[in-house]
C-alpha positions as CSV (number, residue, x, y, z in Angstrom):
1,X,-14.5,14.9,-1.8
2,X,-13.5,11.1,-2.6
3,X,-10.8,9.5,-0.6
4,X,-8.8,6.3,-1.3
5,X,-7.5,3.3,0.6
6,X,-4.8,2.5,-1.1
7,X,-3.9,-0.4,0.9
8,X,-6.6,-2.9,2.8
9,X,-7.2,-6.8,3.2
10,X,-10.8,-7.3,2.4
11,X,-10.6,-10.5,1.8
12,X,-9.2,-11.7,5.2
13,X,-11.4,-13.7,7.2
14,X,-12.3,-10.9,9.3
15,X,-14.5,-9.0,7.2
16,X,-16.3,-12.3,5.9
17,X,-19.4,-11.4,8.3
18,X,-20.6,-7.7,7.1
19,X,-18.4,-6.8,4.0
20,X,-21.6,-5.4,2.6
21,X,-21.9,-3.5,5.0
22,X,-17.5,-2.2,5.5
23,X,-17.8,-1.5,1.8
24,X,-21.2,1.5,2.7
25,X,-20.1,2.7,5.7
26,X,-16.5,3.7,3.4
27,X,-18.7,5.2,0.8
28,X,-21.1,7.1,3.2
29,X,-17.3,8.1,5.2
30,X,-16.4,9.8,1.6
31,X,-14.2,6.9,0.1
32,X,-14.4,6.2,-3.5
33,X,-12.5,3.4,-3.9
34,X,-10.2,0.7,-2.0
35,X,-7.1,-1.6,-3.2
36,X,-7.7,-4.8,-1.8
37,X,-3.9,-6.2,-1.4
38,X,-2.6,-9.8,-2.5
39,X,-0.3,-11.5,0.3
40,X,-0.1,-15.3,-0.4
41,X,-0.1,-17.5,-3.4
42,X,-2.9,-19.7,-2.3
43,X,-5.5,-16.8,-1.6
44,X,-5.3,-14.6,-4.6
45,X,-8.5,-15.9,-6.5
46,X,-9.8,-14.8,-3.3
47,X,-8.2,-11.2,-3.2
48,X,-9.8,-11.3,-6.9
49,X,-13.0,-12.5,-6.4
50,X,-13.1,-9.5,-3.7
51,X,-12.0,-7.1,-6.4
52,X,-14.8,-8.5,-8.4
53,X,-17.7,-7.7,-5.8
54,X,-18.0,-4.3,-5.7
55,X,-17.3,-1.3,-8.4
56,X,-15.6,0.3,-5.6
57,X,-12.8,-2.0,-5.4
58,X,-9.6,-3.0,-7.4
59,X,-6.9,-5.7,-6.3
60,X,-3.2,-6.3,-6.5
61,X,-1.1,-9.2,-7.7
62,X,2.0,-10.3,-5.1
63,X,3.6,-12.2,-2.5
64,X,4.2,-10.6,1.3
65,X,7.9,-11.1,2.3
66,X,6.0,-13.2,5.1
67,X,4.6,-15.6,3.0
68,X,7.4,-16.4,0.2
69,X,7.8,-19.9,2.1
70,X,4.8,-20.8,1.2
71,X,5.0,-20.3,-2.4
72,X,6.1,-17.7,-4.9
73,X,5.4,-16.4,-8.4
74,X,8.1,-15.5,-11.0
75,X,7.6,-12.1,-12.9
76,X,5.9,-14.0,-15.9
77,X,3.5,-15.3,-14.1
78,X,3.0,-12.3,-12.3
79,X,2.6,-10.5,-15.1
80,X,-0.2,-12.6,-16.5
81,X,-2.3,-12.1,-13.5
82,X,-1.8,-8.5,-13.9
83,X,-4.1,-8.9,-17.4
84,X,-7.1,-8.7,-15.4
85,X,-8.6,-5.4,-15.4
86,X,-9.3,-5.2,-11.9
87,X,-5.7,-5.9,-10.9
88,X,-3.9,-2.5,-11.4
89,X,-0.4,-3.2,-9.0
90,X,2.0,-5.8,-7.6
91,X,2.5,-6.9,-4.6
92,X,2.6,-6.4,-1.6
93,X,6.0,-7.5,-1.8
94,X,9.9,-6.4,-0.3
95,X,11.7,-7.5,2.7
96,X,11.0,-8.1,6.5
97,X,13.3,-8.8,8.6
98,X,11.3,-8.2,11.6
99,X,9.0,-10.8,11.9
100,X,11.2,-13.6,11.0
101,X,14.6,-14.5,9.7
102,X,13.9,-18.2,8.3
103,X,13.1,-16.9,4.7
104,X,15.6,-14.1,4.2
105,X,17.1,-16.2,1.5
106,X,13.4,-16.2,-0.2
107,X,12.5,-12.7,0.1
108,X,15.7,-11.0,-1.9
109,X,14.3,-13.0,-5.2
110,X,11.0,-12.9,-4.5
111,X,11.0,-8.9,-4.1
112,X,13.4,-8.6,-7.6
113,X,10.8,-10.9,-9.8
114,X,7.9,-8.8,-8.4
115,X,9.8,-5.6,-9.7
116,X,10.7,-7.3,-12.5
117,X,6.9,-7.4,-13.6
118,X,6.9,-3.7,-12.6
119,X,9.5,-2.9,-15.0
120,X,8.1,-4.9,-17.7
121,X,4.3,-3.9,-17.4
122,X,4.4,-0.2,-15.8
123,X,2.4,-1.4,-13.2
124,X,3.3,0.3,-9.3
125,X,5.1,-2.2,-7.1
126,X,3.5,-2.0,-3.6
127,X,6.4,-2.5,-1.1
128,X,6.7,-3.7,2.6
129,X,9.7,-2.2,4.9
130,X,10.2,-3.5,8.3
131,X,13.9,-3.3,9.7
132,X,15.5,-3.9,6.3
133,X,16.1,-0.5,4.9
134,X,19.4,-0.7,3.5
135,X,18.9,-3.8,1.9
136,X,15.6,-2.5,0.5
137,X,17.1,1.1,-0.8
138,X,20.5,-1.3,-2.4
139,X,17.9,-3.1,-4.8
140,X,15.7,0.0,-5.4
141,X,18.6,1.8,-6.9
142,X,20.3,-1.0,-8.4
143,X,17.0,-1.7,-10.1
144,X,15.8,2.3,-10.5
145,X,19.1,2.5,-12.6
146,X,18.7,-0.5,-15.4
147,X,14.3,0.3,-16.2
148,X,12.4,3.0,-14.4
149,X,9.2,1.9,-12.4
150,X,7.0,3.1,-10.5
151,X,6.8,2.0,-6.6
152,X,5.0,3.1,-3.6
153,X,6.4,2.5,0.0
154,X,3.3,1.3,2.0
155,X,2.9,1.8,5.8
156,X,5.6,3.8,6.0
157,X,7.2,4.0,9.2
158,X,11.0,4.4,8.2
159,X,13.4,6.8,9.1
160,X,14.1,10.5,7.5
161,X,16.8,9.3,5.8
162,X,15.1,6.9,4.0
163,X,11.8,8.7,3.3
164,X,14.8,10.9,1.3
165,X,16.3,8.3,-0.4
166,X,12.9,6.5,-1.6
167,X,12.0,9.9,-2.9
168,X,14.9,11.2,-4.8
169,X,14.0,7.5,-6.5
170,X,10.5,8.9,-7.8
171,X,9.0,6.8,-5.2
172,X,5.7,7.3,-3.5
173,X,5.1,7.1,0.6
174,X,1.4,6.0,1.7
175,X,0.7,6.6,5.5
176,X,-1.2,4.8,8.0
177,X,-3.1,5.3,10.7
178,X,0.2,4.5,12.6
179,X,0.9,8.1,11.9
180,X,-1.9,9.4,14.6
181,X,-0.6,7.6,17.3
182,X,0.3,9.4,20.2
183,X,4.1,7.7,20.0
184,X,4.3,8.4,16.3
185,X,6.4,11.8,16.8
186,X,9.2,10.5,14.7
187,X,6.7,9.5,12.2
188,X,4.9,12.8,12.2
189,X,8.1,14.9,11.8
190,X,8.6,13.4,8.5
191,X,4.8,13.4,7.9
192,X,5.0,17.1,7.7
193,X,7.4,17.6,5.5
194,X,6.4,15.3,2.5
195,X,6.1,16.4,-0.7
196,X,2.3,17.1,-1.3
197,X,2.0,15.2,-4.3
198,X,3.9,12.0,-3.3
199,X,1.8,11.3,-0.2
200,X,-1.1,8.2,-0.2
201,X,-3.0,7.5,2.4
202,X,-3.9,4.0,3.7
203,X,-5.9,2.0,6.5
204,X,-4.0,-1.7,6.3
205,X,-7.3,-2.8,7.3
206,X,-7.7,-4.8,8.7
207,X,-4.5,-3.8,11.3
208,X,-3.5,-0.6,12.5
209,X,-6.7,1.6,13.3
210,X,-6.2,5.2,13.5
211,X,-7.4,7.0,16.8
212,X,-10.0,7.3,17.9
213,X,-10.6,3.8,16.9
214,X,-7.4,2.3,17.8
215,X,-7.4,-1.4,19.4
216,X,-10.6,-2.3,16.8
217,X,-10.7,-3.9,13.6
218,X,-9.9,-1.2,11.2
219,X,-11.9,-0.9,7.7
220,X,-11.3,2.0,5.0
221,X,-14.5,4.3,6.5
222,X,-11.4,5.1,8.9
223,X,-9.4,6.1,6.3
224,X,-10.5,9.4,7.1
225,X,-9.0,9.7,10.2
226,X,-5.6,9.1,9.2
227,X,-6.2,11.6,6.1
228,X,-7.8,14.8,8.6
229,X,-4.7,14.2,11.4
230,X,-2.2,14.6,8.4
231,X,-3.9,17.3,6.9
232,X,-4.3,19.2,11.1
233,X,-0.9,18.4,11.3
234,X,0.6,20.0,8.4
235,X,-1.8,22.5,8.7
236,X,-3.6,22.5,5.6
237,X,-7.1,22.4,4.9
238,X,-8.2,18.5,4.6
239,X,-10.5,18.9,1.6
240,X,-6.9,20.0,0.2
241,X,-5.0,16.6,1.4
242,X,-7.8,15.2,0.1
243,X,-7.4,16.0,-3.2
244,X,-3.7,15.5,-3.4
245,X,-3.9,12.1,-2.4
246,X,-6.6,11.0,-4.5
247,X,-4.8,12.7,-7.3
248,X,-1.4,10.8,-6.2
249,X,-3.4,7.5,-6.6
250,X,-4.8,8.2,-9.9
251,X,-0.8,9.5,-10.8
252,X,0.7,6.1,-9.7
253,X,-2.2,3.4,-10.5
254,X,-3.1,4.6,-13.4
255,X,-5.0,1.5,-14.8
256,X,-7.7,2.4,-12.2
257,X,-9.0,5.3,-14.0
258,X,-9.5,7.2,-10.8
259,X,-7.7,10.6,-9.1
């Protein structure tokens, strides 16, 4: 049965010394496919070039909410990037509030010209969350309400209440191997209770490995992990979560061709 990372940074630095060999050992672990994510201006003809390598991979088009003060796209030219068959989202993109509060002023337009390019091309928005829910949920709706899109929350580690919220939007919540952390219980209460068919499952790779392989470079083979400890914990057989999440992908990215 095929998994997907839906979220990964292949072409960080890290992996420059044995992608070959990342990109097999997530094909021999059952994964299909992987969505290399854009973060910075200056490195996406690197993110593409990535995308490029291998028929296994596709690539996003965006700006991290870290990274706006280094240089940021309007939706036009977003949207031109977004041509390329291999790029089938936008983003990462959305507010942080965690890391730093230098470029709060940056992020706000930033995130509405990235949803902007969602509205106009139908293409999911990939969005970051960290300590800036209400803000995030405020321009959701405000932007839900004038053109539909689709979105996805990635690397969700919010609260119920917002996990609510982003769903009752049409949104879609991709998990991470944050979730099979032994502190996670907050995170695996809400885990449990997703809808079925609005769950995604991701590695961030290469950041957040899931046990066992926590404190280690994570890679999409890992992918699995995170996948079999959601499907244990709602007690459901994992060829089923499997399935479901791989036919949530194909739902959402539908320029990939895949679920």
């Amino acid at each position: 049965m095929t998994l997907i990372d839906s979220h990964c940074h292949l072409d960080f630095p890290d992996f420059d010394t044995d992608r070959p060999h990342v990109l097999a050992r997530a094909q021999a672990a059952g994964v299909g496919y992987a969505l290399t994510i854009a973060t910075q201006k200056g490195t996406f003809a690197r993110v593409l070039a990535t995308a490029e390598s291998h028929p296994m991979l596709f690539c996003t088009v965006g700006i991290h909410p870290c990274h706006v003060h280094e240089g940021v796209w309007d939706a036009r030219e977003i949207i031109q990037h977004t041509h390329h068959p291999k790029v089938i989202g936008i983003g990462e993109t959305g507010l942080d509030y965690y890391h730093s509060l230098d470029f709060i002023a940056l992020q706000t337009p930033s995130f509405r010209q990235h949803i902007q390019a969602a509205q106009e091309t139908q293409l999911p928005v990939i969005i970051h969350v960290r300590d800036a829910e209400d803000d995030t949920l405020s321009i959701l709706r405000e932007t839900q309400a004038q053109k539909a899109y689709p979105a996805l929350i990635h690397c969700f580690t919010g609260s119920a209440d917002f996990a609510a919220a982003v769903l009752d939007l049409g949104l879609y919540i991709s998990l991470s191997g944050i979730v099979t952390f032994k502190s996670a219980n907050a995170l695996q209460a809400i885990a449990r209770t997703l809808p079925l068919d609005r769950i995604l499952v991701e590695t961030d790779a290469p950041y957040l490995s899931p046990a066992p392989h926590r404190g280690q470079r994570a890679e999409p083979a890992f992918v699995k992990h995170t996948a079999d400890f959601i499907a244990d914990l709602r007690g459901i057989d994992r060829e089923t979560l499997y399935a479901a999440t791989t036919q949530n992908f194909g739902r959402l990215f539908r320029k990939a061709g895949v679920g």
